[in-house]
C-alpha positions as CSV (number, residue, x, y, z in Angstrom):
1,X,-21.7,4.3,23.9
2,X,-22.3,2.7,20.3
3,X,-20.8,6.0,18.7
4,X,-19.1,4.1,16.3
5,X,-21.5,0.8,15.8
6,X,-21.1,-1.1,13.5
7,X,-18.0,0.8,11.7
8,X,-15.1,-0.9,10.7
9,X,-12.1,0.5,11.9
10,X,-8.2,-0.4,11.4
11,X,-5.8,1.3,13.7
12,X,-2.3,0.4,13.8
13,X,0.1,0.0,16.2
14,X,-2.6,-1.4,18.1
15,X,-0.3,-3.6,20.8
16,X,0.1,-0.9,23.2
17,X,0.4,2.3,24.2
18,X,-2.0,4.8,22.4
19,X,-3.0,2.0,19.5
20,X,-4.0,0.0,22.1
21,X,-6.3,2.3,24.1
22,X,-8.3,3.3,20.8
23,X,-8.4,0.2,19.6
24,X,-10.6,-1.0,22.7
25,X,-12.2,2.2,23.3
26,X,-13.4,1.8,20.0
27,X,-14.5,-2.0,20.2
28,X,-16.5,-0.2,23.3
29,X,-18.3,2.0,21.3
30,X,-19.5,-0.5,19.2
31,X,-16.9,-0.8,16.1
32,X,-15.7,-4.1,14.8
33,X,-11.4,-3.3,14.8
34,X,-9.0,-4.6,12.7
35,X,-6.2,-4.0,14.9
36,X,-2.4,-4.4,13.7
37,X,0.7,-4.4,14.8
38,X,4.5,-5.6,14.0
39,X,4.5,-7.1,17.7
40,X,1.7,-9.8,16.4
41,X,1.6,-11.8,20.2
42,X,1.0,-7.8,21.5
43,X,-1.9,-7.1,19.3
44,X,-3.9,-10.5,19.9
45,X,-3.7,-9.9,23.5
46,X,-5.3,-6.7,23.4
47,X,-8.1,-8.3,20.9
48,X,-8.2,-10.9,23.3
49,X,-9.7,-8.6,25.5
50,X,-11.6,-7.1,23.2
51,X,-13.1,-10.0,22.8
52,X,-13.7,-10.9,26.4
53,X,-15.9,-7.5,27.0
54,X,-17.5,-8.5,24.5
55,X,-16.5,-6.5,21.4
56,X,-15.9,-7.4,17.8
57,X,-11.9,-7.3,16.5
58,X,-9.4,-8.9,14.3
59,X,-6.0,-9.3,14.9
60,X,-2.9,-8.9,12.1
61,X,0.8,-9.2,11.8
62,X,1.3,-5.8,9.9
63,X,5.0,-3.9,9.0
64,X,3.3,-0.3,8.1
65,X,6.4,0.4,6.5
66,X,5.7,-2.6,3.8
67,X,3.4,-1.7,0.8
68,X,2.6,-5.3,0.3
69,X,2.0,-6.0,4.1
70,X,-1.0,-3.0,3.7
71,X,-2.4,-4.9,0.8
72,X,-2.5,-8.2,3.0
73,X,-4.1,-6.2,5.8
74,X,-6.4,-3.9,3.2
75,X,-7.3,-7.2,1.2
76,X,-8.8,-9.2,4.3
77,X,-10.6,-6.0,5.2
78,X,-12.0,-6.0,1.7
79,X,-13.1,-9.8,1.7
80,X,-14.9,-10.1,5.3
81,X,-16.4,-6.1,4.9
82,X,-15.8,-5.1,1.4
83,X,-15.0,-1.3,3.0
84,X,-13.6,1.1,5.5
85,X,-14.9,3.3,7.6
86,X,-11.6,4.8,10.1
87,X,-8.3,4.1,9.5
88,X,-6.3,5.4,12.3
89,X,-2.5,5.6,11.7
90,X,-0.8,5.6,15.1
91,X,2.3,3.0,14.1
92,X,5.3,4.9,14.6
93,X,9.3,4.7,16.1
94,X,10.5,7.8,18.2
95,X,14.5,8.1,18.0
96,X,16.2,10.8,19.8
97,X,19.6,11.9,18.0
98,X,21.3,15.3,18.4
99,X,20.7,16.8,14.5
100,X,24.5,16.8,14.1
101,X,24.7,13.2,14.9
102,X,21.9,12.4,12.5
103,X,23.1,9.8,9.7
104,X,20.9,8.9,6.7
105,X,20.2,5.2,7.9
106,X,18.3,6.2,11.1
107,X,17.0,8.9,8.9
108,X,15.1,7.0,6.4
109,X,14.2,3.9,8.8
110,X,12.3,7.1,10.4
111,X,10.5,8.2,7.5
112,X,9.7,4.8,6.4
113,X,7.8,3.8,9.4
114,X,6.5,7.5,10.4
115,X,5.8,8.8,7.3
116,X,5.9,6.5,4.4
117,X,3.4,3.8,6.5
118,X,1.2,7.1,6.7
119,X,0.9,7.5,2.9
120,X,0.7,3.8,2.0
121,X,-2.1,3.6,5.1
122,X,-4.1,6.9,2.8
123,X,-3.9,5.5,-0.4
124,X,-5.1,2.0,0.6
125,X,-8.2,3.4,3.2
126,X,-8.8,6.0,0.0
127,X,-9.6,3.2,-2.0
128,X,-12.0,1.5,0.3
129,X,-13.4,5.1,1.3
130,X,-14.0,6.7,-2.2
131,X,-17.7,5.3,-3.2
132,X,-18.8,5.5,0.8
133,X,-16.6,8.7,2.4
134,X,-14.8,7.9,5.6
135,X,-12.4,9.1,8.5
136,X,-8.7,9.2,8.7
137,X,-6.8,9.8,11.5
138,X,-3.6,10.4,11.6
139,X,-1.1,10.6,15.0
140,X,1.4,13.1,14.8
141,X,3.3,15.1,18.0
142,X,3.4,18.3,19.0
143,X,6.8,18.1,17.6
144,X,5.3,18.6,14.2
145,X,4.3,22.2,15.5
146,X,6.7,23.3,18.1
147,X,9.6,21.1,17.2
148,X,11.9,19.4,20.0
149,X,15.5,19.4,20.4
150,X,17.8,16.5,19.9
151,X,15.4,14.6,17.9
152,X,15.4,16.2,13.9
153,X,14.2,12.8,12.4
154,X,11.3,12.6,14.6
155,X,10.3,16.3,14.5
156,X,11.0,16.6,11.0
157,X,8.3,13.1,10.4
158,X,5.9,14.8,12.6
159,X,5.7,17.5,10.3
160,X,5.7,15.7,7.5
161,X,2.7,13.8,8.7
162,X,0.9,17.3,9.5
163,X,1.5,18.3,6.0
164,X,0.6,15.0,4.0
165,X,-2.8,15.5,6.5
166,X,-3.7,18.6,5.3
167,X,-3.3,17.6,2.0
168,X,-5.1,14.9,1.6
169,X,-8.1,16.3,3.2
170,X,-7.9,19.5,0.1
171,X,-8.0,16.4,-2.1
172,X,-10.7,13.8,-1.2
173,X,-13.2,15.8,0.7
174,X,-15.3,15.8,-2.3
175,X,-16.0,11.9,-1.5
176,X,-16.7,13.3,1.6
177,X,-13.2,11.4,3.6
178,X,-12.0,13.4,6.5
179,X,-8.7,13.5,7.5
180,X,-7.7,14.9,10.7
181,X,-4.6,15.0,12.8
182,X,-4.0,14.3,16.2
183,X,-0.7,16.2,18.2
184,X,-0.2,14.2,21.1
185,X,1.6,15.8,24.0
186,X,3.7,14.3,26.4
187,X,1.8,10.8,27.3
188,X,2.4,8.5,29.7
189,X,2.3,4.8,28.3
190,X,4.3,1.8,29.2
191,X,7.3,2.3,27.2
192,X,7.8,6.5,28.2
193,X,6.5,5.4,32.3
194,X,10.4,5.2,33.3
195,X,10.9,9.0,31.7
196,X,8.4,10.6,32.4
197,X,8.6,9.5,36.1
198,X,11.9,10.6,36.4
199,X,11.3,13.9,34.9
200,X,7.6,14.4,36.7
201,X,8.7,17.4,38.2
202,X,9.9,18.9,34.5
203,X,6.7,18.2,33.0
204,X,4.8,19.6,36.2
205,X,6.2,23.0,35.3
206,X,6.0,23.1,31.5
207,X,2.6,21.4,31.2
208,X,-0.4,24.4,31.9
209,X,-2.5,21.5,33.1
210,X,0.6,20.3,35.4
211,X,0.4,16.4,35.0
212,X,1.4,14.2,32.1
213,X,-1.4,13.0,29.7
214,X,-3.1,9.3,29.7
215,X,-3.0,7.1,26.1
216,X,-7.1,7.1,26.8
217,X,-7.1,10.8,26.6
218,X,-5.3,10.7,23.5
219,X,-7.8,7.6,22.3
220,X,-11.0,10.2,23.3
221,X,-9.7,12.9,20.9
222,X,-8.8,10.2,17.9
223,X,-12.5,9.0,18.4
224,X,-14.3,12.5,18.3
225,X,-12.5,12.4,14.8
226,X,-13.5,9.1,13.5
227,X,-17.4,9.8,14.9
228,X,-20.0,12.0,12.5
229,X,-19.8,14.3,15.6
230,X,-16.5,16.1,14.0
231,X,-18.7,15.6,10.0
232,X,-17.9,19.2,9.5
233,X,-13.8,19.2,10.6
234,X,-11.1,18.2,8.5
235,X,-7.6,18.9,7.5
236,X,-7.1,20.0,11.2
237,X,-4.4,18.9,14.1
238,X,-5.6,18.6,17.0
239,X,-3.0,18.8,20.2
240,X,-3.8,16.4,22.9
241,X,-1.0,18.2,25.1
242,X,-2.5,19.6,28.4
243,X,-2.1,23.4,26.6
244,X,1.6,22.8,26.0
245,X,1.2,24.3,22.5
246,X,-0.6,27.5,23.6
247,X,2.6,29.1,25.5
């Protein structure tokens, strides 16, 4: 416990799913959250809780694909903390269309919320992080390494987001910001429970630990990134995928 006290962390996406599970595994380890989210009545809830156990956390209407919506969510950040310890950039859309069938609209609403909310997320934590170093976090798929068929956008985002990582962390480690990756695997959360139920004997065969993964497993490994127990690791990805990745 208290691995993170004190910090202040912003992780978006924060309403459900794997958002949700860091954002109050982090309030548990002592952090004060900013958590985000388009879904603004999803987000309070789960600071709501936050706040019942007892935590610290903020809750904020946030479109990750908006640069001014990051400077409203960046500038209250700098006003009640005046800096940034963890940004965690877990917002993201997952749209599954055959490459063939792929037209440029869906294209670029992927990269705009995928990708482009990713770099917007870097420069503004960058700026908070320079004068104190920090952590950065970024959740990819193990798409971005393996690739998966009938979903180009996505796979090609993923990647995008694995390169963007790597170079960022060539760039600022000399103010001493990490920035890691994170490859989730195939996670069971509210919205993918009807799937991955109906193909639990599938992933059974093709996952080497045979079960689906939990959104708090995937929370654990964003953690061990944003804690001085990874100070030495950065520009990595790190698959959270039950040793899917190793075949």
């Amino acid at each position: 416990m208290n691995r993170l006290a004190e910090k202040i962390i912003l992780v978006t996406g924060a309403g459900s799913g794997m958002g949700e599970a860091t954002a109050l595994m982090a309030a548990r380890e002592g952090a004060i959250v900013v958590a985000t989210d388009i879904n603004e009545e999803a987000v309070r809830a789960v600071v709501k809780q936050i706040l019942l156990e007892g935590g610290q956390a903020y809750a904020l209407h946030h479109d990750v694909s908006s640069r001014e919506s990051w400077q409203d969510v960046t500038d209250m950040i700098k006003r009640e903390f005046n800096r940034l310890d963890v940004l965690v950039n877990n917002a993201g859309v997952a749209l599954s269309t055959p490459f063939l069938e792929q037209d440029e609209t869906d294209w670029s609403r992927i990269f705009n919320i995928n990708v482009n909310s990713v770099l917007l997320g870097m420069q503004q934590a960058i700026h908070l992080m320079q004068e104190t170093g920090g952590s950065i976090v970024n959740i990819a798929s193990i798409s971005a390494i393996s690739g998966m068929a009938g979903a180009g956008g996505y796979t090609a985002s993923k990647g995008a987001i694995d390169a963007v990582t790597r170079a960022a962390a060539v760039d600022y480690g000399k103010h001493n910001i990490r920035v890691n990756a994170v490859y989730p695997g195939y996670i069971e959360t509210k919205m993918s429970a009807p799937s991955m139920t109906a193909y639990k004997d599938y992933f059974e065969q093709v996952i080497p630990l045979g079960h689906v993964g939990q959104a708090e497993e995937v929370a654990h490994a964003v953690l061990f990134l944003a804690t001085d127990e990874a100070s030495h690791i950065s520009g990595v990805g790190l698959p959270v995928d039950g040793g899917v990745t190793a075949r």
